[in-house]
N, C-alpha and C positions, 0 to 999 in steps of 0.2 A: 432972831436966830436965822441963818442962812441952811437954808437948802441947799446949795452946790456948795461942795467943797472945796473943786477943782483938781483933789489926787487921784482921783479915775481919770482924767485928761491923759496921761500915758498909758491907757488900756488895761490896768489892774484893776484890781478891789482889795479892802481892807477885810482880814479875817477877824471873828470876835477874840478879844485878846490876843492881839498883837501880829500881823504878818502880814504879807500882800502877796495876792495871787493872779495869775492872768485872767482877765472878765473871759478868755477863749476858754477858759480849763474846764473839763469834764466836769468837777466837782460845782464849779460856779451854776454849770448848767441843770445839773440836781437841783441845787438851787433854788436856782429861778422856776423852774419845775414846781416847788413845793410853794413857791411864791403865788403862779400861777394859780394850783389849787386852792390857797385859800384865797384866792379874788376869785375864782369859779363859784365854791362853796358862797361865800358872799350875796352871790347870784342867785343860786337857792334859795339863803336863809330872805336874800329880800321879796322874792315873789313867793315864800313858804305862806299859806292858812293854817297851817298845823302846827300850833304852839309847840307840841312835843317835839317833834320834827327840827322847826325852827332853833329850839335849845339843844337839839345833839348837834347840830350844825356847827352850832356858834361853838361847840367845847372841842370838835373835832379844829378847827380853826385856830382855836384859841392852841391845840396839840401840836399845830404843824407849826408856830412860832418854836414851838420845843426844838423840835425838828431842824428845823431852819436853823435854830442858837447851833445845835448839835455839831449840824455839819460844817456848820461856817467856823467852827473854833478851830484855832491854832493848837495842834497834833500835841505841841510841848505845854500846853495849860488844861489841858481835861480834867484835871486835879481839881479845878477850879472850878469847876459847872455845879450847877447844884441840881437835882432831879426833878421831876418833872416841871423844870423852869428854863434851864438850859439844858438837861441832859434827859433822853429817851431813858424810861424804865422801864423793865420787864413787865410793872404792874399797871403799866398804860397798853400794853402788847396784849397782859389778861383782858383787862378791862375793855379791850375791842373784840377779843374772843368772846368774853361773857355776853354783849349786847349782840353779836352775830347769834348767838346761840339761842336767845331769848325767841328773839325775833322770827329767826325759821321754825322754833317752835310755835310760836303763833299763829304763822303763816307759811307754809311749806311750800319750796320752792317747785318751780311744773319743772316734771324732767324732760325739758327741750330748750334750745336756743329762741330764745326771742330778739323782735326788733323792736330797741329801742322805740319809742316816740309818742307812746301813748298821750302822755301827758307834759305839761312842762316842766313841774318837778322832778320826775322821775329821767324825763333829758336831760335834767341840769344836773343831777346827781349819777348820771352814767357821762355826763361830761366830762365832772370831775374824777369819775372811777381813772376815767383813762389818764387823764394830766396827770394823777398820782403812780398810776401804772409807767407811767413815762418814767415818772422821778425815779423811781424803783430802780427803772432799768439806768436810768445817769449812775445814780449811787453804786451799783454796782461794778458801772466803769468805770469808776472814779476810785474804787476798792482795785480793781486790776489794775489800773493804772499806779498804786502803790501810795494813793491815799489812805488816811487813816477813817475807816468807818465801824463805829459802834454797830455791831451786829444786830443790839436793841431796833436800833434805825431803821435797817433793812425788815426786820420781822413788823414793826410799826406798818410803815409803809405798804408790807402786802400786805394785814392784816387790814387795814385800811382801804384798799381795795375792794376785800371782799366784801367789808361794812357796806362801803357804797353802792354794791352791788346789790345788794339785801336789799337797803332801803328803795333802790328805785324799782325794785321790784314790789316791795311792799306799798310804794306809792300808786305804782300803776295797777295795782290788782291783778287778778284775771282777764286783762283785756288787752296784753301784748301779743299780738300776731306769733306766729312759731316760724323761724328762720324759713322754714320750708314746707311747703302743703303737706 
């Protein structure tokens, strides 16, 4: 099996079922976006100690191929996706609410800004907060721009944000500096 195809050679990409769009397009850049995240994520789960940790990584990962199927499909086959395989579900949207919720009940969040850097997972996991933050904000101009985006998507996305948000807080404890003395 070959690796190069050679039909991105004129500057497009191929949509899942069926179509071709500019590699320049807003939407590709979502994209790649969520591509990013989960090579960031990756990064995480492979310097994770925390078996637990480690397995939300990998499903949150294993979420953003959803993601990714989601956005990259051709507008006229959506019919076609099947839920949480290619298509974002609302009950993937709950199910990052539910585990945001757990979590700051555990461990409640300090009402101030922190910086980053305590530790390495909690950098690599506010790494990723942002790369997903980015996507968010492609998808959405990729939605004005008069793409088709499942709304699902966009609620996954910030909700997934704030997950990451949570955990590298819950990784770094009590020992993130506060933005300002």
């Amino acid at each position: 099996m070959r690796v190069y195809t050679k039909t991105g050679d004129d500057g497009t990409t191929g949509r899942f079922l069926g179509g071709r769009v500019p590699k320049s397009d807003v939407l590709i850049e979502a994209s790649g976006d969520v591509d990013e995240a989960i090579a960031v994520l990756g990064v995480v789960r492979a310097g994770c100690e925390d078996e637990a940790l480690a397995e939300t990584v990998l499903t949150l990962q294993r979420e953003l191929f959803v993601v990714g199927a989601d956005l990259a499909t051709n507008p006229d086959h959506r019919d076609r996706l099947r839920p949480g395989v290619s298509l974002v579900t609302e009950q993937m949207v709950e199910a990052l609410e539910d585990r945001i919720d757990r979590l700051v009940a555990e461990q409640p969040l300090r009402p101030v800004f922190v910086v980053p850097g305590s530790d390495l997972t909690s950098s690599r996991l506010d790494h990723a907060r942002t790369v997903v933050r980015r996507s968010e904000r492609h998808v959405v101009a990729a939605e004005e721009a008069g793409h088709v985006v499942s709304p699902a998507v966009l609620r996954y996305l910030n909700r997934l944000s704030d997950l990451l948000f949570v955990l590298a807080r819950n990784a770094a404890g009590d020992v993130e500096p506060p933005s300002h003395d």
